[in-house]
VOGU-3710 file (C-alpha; in Angstrom, 3 decimals, decimal comma):
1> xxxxxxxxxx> -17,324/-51,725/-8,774  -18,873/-48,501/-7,826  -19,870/-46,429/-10,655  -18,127/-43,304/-11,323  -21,823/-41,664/-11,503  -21,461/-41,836/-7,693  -17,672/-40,526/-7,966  -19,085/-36,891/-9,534  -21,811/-37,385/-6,612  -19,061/-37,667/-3,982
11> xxxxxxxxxx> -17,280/-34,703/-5,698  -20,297/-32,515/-5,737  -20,770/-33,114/-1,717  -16,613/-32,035/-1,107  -15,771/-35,811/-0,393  -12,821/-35,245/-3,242  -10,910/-38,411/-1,226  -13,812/-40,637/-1,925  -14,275/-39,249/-5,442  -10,806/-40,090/-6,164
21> xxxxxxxxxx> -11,000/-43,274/-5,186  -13,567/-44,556/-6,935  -11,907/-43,269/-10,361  -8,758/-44,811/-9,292  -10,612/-48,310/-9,262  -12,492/-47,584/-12,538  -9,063/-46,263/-14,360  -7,653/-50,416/-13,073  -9,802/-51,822/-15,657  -10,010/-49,118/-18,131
31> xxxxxxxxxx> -7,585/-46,891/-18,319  -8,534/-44,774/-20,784  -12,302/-44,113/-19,380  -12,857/-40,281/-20,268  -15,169/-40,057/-17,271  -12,921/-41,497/-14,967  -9,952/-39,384/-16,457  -11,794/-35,922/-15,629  -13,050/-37,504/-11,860  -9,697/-38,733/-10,912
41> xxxxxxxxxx> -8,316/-35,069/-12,508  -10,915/-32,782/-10,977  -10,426/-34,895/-7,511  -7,014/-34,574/-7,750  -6,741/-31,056/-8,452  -9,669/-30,308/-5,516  -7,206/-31,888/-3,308  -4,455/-29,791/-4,078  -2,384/-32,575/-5,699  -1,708/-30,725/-9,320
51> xxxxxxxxxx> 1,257/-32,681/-9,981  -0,621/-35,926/-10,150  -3,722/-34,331/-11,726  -1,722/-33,024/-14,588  -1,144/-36,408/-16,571  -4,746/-37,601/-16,387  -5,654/-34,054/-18,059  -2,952/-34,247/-20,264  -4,664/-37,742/-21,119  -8,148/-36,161/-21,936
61> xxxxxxxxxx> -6,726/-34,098/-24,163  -4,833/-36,383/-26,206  -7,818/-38,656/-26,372  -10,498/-36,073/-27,024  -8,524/-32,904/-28,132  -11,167/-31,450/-29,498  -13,600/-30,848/-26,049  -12,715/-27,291/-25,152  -13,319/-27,931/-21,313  -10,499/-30,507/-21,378
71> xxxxxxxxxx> -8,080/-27,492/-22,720  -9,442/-25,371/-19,873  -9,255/-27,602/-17,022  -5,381/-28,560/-18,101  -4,547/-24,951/-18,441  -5,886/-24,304/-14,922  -3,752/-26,979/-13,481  -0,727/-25,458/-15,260  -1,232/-22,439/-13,278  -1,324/-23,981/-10,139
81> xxxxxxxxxx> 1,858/-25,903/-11,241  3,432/-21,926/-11,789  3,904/-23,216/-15,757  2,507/-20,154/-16,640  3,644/-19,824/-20,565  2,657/-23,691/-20,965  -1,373/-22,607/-19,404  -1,400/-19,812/-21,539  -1,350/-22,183/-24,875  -3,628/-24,163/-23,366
91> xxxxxxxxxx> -6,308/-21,904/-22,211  -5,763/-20,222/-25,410  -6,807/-23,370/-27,428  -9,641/-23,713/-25,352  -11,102/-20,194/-26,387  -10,083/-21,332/-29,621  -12,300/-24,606/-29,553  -15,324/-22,443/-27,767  -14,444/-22,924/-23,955  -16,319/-20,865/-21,534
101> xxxxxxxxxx> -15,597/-17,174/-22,517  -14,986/-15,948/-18,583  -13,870/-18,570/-17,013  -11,444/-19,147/-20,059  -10,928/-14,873/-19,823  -9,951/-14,903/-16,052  -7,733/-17,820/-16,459  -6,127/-16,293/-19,267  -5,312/-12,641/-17,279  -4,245/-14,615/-14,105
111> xxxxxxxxxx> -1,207/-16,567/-16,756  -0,821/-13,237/-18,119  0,022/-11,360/-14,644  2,112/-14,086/-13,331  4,021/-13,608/-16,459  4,078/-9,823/-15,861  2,408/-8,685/-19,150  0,367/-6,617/-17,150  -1,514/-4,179/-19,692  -2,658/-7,586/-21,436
121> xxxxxxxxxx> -3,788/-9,273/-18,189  -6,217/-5,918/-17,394  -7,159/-5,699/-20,898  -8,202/-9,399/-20,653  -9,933/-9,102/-17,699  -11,932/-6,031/-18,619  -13,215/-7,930/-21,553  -15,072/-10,372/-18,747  -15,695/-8,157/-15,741  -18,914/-7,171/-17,059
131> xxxxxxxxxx> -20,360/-10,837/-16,792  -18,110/-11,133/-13,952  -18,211/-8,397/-11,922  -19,317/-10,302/-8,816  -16,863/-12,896/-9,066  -14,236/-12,960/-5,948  -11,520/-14,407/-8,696  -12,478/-11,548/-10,842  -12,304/-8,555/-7,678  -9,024/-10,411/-6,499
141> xxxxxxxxxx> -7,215/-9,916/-9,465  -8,266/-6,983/-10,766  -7,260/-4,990/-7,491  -3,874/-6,846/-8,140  -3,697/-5,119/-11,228  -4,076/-2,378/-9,790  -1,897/-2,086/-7,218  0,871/-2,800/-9,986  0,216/0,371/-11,244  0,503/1,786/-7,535
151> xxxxxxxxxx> -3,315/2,722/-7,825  -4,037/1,956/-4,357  -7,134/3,837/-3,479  -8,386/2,213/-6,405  -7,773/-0,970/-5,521  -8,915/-0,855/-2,239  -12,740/0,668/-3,718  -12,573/-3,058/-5,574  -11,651/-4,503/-2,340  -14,674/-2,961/-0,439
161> xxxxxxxxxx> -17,100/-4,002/-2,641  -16,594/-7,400/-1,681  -15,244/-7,352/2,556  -19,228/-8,708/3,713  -19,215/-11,782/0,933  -18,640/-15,408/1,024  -15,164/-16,261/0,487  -13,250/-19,360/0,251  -10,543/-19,585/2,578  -7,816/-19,466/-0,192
171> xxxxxxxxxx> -9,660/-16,192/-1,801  -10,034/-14,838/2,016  -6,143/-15,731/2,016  -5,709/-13,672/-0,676  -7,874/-11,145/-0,038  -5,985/-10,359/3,331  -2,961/-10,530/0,970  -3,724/-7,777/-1,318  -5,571/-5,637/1,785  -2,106/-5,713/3,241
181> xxxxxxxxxx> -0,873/-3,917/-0,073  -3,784/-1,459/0,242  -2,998/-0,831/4,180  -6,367/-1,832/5,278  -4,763/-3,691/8,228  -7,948/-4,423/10,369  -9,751/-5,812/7,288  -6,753/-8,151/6,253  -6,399/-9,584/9,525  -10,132/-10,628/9,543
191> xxxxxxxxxx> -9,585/-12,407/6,433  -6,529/-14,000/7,661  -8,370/-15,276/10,556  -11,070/-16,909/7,926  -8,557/-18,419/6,592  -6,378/-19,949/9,224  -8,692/-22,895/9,181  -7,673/-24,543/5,697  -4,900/-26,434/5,833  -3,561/-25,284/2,738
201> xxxxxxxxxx> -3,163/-22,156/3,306  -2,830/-22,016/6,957  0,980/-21,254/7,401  0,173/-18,122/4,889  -2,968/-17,169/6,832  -0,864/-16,974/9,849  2,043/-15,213/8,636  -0,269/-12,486/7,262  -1,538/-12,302/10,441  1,479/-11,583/11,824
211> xxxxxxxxxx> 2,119/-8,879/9,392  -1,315/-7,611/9,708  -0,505/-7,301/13,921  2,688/-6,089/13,662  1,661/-2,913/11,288  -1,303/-2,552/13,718  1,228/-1,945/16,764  0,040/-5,012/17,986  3,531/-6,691/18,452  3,458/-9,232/21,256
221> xxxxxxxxxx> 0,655/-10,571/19,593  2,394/-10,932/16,012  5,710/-12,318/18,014  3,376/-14,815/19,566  2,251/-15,461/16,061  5,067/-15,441/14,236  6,424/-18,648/17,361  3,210/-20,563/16,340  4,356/-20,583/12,960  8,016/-21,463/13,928
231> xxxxxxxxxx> 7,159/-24,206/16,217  5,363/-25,875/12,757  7,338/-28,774/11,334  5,687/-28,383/8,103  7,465/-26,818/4,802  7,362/-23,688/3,809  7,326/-22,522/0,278  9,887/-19,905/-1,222  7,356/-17,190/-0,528  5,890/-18,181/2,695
241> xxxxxxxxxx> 9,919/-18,809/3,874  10,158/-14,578/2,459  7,608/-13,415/4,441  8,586/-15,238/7,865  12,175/-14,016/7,435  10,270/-10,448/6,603  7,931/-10,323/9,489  11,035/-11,790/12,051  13,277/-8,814/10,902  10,711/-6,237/11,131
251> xxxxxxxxxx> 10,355/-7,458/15,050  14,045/-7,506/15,799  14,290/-3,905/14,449  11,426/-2,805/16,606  13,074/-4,226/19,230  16,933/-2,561/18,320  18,127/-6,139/17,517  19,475/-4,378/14,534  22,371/-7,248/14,014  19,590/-9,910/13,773
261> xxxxxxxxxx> 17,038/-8,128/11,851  19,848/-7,968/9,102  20,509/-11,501/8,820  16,580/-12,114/8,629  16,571/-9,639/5,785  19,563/-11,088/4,035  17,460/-14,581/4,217  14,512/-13,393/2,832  16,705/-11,883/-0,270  17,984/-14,696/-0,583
271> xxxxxxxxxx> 14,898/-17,106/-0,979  15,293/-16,230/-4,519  12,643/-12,604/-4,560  11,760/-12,008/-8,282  9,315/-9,384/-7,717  11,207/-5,657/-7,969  8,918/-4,236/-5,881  9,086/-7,081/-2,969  13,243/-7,144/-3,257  13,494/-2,989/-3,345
281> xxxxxxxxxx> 11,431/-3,290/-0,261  13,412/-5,690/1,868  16,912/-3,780/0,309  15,300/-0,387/2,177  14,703/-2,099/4,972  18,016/-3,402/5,221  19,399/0,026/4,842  17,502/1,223/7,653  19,169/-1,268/9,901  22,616/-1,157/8,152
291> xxxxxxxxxx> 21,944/2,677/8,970  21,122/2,174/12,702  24,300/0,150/13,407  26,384/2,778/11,873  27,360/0,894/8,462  27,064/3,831/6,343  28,618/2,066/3,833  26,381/-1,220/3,343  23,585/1,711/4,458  24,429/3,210/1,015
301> xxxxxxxxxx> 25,054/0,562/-1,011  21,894/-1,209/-0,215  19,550/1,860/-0,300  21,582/2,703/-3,599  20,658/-0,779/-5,230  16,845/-0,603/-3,920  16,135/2,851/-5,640  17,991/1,910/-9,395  15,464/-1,595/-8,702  12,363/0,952/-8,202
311> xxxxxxxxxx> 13,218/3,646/-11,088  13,529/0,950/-13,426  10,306/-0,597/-12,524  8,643/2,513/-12,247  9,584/3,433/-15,751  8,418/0,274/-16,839  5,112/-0,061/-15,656  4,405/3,570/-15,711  5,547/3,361/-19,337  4,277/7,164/-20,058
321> xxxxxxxxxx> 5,913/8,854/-17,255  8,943/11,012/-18,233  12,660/10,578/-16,756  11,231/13,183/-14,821  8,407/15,055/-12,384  5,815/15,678/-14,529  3,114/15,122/-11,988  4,592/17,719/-9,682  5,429/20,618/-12,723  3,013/22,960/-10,802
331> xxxxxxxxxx> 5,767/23,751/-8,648  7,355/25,920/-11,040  4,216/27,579/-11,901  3,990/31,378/-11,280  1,762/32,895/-8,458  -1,414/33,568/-9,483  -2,611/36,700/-9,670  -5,184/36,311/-7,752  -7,264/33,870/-5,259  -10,814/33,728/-4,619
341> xxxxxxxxxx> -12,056/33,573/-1,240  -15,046/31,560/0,321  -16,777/34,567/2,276  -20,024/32,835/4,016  -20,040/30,015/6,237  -23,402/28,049/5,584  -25,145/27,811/8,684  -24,017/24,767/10,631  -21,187/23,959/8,248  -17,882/22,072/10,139
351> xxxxxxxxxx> -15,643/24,563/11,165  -12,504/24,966/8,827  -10,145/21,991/9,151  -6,578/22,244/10,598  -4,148/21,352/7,819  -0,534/19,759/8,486  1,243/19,976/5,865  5,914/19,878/5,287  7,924/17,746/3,022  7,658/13,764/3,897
361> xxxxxxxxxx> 9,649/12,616/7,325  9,489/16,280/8,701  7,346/14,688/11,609  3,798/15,516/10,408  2,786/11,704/11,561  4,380/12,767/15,274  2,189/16,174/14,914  -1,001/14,580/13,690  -1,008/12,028/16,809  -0,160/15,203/19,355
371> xxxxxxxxxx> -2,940/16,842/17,976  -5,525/13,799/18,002  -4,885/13,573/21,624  -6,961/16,838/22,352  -10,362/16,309/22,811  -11,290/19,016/20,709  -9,398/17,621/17,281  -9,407/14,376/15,253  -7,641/13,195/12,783  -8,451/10,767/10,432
381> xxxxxxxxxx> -4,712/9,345/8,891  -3,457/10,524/5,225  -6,369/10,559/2,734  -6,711/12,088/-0,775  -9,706/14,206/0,032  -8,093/17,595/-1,133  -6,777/16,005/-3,963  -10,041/14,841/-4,992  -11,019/18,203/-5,149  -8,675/19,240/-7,604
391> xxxxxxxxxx> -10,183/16,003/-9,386  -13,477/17,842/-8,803  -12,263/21,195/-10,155  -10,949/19,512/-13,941  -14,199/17,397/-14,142  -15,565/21,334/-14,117  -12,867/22,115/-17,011  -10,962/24,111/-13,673  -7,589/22,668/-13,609  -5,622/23,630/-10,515
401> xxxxxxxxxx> -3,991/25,492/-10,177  -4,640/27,770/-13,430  -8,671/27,182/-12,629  -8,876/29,001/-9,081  -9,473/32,571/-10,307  -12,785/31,191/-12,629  -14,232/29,208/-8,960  -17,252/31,664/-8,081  -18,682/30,988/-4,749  -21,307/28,293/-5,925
411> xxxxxxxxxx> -18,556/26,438/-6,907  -16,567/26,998/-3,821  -19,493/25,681/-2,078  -19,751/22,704/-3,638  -16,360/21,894/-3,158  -16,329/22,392/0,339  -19,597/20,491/0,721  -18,280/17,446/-0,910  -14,750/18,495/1,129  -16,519/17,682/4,341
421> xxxxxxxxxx> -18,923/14,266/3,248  -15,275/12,688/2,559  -14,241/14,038/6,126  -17,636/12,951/8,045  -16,513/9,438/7,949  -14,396/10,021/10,295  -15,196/12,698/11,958  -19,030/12,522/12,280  -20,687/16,422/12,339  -22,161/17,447/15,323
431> xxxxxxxxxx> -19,240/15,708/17,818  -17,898/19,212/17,882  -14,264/18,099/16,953  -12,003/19,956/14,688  -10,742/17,803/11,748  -6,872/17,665/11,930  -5,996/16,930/7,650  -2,495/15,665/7,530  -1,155/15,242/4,361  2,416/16,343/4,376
441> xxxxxxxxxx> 1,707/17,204/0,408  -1,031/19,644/0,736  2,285/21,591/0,981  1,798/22,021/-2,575  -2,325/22,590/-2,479  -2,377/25,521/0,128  -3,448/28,142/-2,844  -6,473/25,585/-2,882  -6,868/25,653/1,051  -6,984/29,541/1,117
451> xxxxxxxxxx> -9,994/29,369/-1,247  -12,029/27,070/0,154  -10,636/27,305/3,619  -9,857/30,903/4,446  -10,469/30,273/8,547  -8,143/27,490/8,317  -5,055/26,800/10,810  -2,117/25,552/8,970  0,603/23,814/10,662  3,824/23,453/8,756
461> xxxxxxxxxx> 6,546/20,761/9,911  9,465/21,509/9,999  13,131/19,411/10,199  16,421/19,618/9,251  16,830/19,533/5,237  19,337/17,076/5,188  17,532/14,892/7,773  14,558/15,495/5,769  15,919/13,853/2,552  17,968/11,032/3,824
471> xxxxxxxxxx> 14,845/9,692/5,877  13,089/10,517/2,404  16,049/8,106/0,372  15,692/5,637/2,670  12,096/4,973/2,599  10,049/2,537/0,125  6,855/5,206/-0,832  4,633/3,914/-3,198  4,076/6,346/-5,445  5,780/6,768/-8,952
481> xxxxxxxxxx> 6,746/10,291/-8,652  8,473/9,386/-5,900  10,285/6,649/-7,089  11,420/8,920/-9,714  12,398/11,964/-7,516  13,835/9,854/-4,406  16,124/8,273/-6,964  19,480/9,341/-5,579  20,075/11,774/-2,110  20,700/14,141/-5,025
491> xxxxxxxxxx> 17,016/14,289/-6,794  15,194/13,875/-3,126  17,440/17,042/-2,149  16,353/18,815/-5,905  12,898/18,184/-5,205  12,755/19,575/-1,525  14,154/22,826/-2,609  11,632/22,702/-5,206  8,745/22,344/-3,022  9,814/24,477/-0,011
501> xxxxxxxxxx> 10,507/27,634/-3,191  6,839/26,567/-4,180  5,578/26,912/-0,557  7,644/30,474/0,133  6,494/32,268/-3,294  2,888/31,022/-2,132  3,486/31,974/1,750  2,243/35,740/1,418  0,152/36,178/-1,140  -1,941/33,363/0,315
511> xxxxxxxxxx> -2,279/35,273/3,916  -2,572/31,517/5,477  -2,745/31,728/9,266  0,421/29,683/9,835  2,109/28,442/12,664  5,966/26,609/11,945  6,736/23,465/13,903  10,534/22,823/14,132  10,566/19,546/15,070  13,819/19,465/16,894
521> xxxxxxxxxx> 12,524/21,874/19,152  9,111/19,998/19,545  11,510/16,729/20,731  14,020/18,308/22,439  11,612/21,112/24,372  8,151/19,504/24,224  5,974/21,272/27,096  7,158/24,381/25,569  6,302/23,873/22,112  3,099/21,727/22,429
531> xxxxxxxxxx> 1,918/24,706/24,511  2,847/26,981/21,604  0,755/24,961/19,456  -2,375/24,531/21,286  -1,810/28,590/21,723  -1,959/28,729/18,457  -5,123/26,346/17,724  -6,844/28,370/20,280  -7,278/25,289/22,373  -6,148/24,836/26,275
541> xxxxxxxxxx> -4,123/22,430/27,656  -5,640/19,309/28,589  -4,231/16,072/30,849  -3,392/13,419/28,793  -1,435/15,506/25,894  1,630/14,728/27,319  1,116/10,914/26,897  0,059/11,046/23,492  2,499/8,329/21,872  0,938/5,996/24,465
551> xxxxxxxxxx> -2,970/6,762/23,133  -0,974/6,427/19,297  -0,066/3,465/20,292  -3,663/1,845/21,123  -5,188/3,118/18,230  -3,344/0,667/15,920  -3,684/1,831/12,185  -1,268/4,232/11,513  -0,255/4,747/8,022  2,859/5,930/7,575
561> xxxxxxxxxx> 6,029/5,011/7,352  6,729/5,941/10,995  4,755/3,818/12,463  6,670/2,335/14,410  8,273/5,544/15,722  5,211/7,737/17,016  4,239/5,148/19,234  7,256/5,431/21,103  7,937/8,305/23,964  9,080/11,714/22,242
571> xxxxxxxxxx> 12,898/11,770/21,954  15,663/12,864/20,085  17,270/10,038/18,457  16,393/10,777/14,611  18,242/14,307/14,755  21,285/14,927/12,997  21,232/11,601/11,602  22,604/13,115/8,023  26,179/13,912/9,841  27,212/10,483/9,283
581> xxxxxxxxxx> 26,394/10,459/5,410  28,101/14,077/4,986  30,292/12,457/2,529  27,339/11,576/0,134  25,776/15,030/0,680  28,625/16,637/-0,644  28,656/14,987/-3,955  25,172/16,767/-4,779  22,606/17,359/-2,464  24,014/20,385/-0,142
591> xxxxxxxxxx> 24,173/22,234/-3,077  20,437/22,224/-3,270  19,894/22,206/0,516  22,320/25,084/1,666  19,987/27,297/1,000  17,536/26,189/2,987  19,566/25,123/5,822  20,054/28,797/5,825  16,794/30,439/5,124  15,220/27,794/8,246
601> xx> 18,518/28,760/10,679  19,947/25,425/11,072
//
């Protein structure tokens, strides 16, 4: 009989087949062999088989319940097996009896987060990241965490640290899993495609490429996909099943297969989808269908159920956050007094950005792509670098806006300075382009822009109010505020006459040089208003503008939740939408809006 010595030998070269063979024949004779237990277990686990390897661990244990590794390896085969209160106990014991402190720490905070105790999975994990820190477990999970508590830029700083290492295909699985989440769509299809290769956790590599090429506006290539994986005999778990049914919906609705995209939605509901933030998802999408074959109704109801799913998970993971806005109070602030102004351009500094700014779904994605088209201009997609400027400015005990009369020009210089390092990677200095900064909430940071930014162009988009905030209620945004003010058609219309007051109290004591983009006039009298713009950028007119949805749509990553819409020729088909949802308006939301249906001349 071959001697299990040569089992752990086979095991240690990846022959787990082999390996778990020759403890099968040992076991015959002596069942109870503890060596032969943990290579048969360990073999049988390597090979993906947890079911089997669970009673030959549960074995060690009983025989030798007092060798912490035993405790370990049964707890990590519980998790695989989705028991995850049982593999808590276990690993549990295992620290108790002196098992590995981070392997037994990251096993512990992966139980935890399946079980959704997420403040004591983090905690757990933060206790071993500093012996772990270069562990691709250890990165994995705690940009998971993170992404629970919607801190996506975050999350995706964790994720860069490890894009260039060696993965395993199931972490490179995962890792184009949670770069999905973090909208880094170029970098999760790479580690799809290192993926595909396992058998395991091919069907899942594939799918998220799919998704990965469908975001990217890559779509015959994610239908051809998304066949490959249909023409597979092989099962499907409940998730996998989800994210086909996902993926296949998104593609019908692309297409205007509205009919079929809901009954792909409606299947991926009902695989049985736990996870609020997954089932509030697919409910929006459905809405957006439901919406585009006229079932205002089902619309309603659907979007209705998504956003009570999302507030209540919102409150609970953001367990500090008041029934409120708290994050956005500035709006009520009085106008300062006064604002300081940068007065000397350091020689060779980047000339002042342009800045697009409006409420979401005013069409600042559909301005930012016009504008990318001129040679003279590039954009760079929504990023946080203003924000991080306020960041900058309480670091310097400055809070914004309160802080802005105390910045002296030093100050001012700085952040400008580190203002344009965020912007040079991606728009390099010296190409003698413009940087185009849309971020339809820089609405709210203008008295910022007119300090550092005094030769700046501002763009402001414009739409419809009530077009405005139904787009708004219909749409799955990440972050919490939102989920808290885009609660009901109601709040979203509250909170856009809060922000536009904000914006008109600010308009002319800032002296901003502004130019107002309506955008049904941009879509319904293009040549005419994109001339107007460029007019008002100071640029000419160059060949190519014209065509700019075509040039969106080979660049790929777009971030926003239009998407799918800019690449498409301009048209008219999202105005006046609200009509058909008058009903709900009137319960609440024109009351708010009137005013500004007025003051705009709609």
């Amino acid at each position: 009989m071959v001697p299990v010595a040569e089992g752990f030998s086979a095991f240690s070269s990846g022959d787990f087949n082999r390996a778990e063979a020759i403890a099968a024949a040992w076991l015959g004779p002596f069942p109870l062999d503890p060596n032969a237990l943990l290579l048969r277990a360990l073999a049988l686990a390597a090979l993906r088989r947890p079911s089997e390897a669970l009673v030959h661990f549960q074995r060690l244990v009983e025989h030798q319940p007092g060798e912490p590794s035993h405790w370990s390896n049964l707890g990590n085969c519980l998790l695989e097996l989705e028991r995850w209160d049982d593999a808590l106990v276990a690993l549990r014991h295992g620290a108790r009896l002196g098992s590995d402190p981070v392997d037994a720490g990251l096993a512990e905070a992966r139980a935890l987060f399946c079980l959704g105790r997420f403040a004591e999975a983090e905690a757990r994990l933060d206790g071993v990241l500093p012996a772990a820190r270069d562990d691709a477990d250890v990165v994995l999970l705690k940009a998971r965490l993170l992404l629970v508590r919607d801190e996506v830029e975050s999350a995706g700083e964790w994720m860069a640290r490890w894009m260039d290492r060696p993965m395993s295909p199931a972490q490179a699985n995962e890792a184009g899993d949670v770069l999905l989440q973090v909208g880094w769509y170029r970098d999760a299809l790479r580690c799809f495609e290192r993926a595909e290769g396992d058998p395991i956790v091919a069907v899942a590599a594939r799918l998220g490429q799919a998704s990965a090429l469908e975001r990217l506006n890559r779509v015959e290539e994610a239908e051809r996909c998304l066949a490959s994986i249909a023409a597979d005999p092989g099962s499907r778990s409940p998730a996998e099943r989800m994210m086909e049914d996902d993926i296949a919906a998104q593609i019908e609705a692309r297409h205007g297969r509205h009919g079929a995209a809901c009954e792909r939605w409606r299947s991926a509901m009902a695989a049985g989808v736990e996870d609020a933030a997954e089932r509030s998802d697919l409910e929006l999408k459905l809405a957006r269908s439901l919406q585009a074959l006229g079932d205002v109704e089902g619309c309603m109801a659907a979007a209705e159920q998504a956003h009570a799913r999302k507030l209540a998970r919102t409150l609970q993971v953001h367990a500090g956050m008041p029934p409120g806005d708290r994050l956005l109070s500035l709006l009520d602030l009085p106008v300062p007094g006064r604002f300081p102004r940068f007065e000397a351009t350091a020689t060779g500094s980047p000339p002042d950005p342009v800045f697009v700014v409006g409420f979401p779904r005013s069409g600042t994605t559909l301005l930012e792509q016009f504008l990318d088209a001129h040679p003279a201009l590039q954009s760079f997609d929504e990023q946080p670098f203003l924000h991080r400027r306020i960041d900058d400015m309480a670091r310097r005990g400055m809070p914004f806006p309160e802080g802005l009369d105390r910045l002296d020009a030093a100050v001012i210089d700085a952040l400008r300075s580190a203002y344009f390092r965020d912007v040079a990677r991606f728009v390099p200095e010296g190409a003698g382009r413009r940087a185009v900064d849309k971020n339809p909430l820089n609405i709210v940071r203008l008295p910022l822009v007119a300090a550092l930014f005094p030769r700046a162009k501002v763009v402001l988009a414009l739409r419809h109010p009530c077009d405005v905030v139904l787009s708004c209620f219909l749409q799955n945004f990440r972050s919490p505020a939102f989920a808290v003010t885009f609660q009901s058609l109601e709040s979203t219309a509250a909170m856009y006459a809060r922000v536009m007051g904000h914006f008109e109290r600010h308009r002319q004591a800032l002296g901003l040089d502004l130019h107002v983009n309506r955008y049904e006039d941009f879509v319904g009298g293009f040549d005419t208003q994109a001339r107007a713009l460029m007019g008002f950028l100071g640029l000419e007119w160059v060949d190519g503008l014209a065509a700019f949805t075509s040039r969106a749509a080979s660049k790929g990553h777009i971030s926003t939740p239009s998407y799918s819409q800019v690449v498409k020729p301009v048209n008219s088909a999202a105005v006046g939408r609200w009509e058909a949802f008058r009903p709900w308006f009137e319960r609440g939301a024109l009351r708010h809006l009137q005013p500004w249906i007025q003051h705009w001349g709609y």
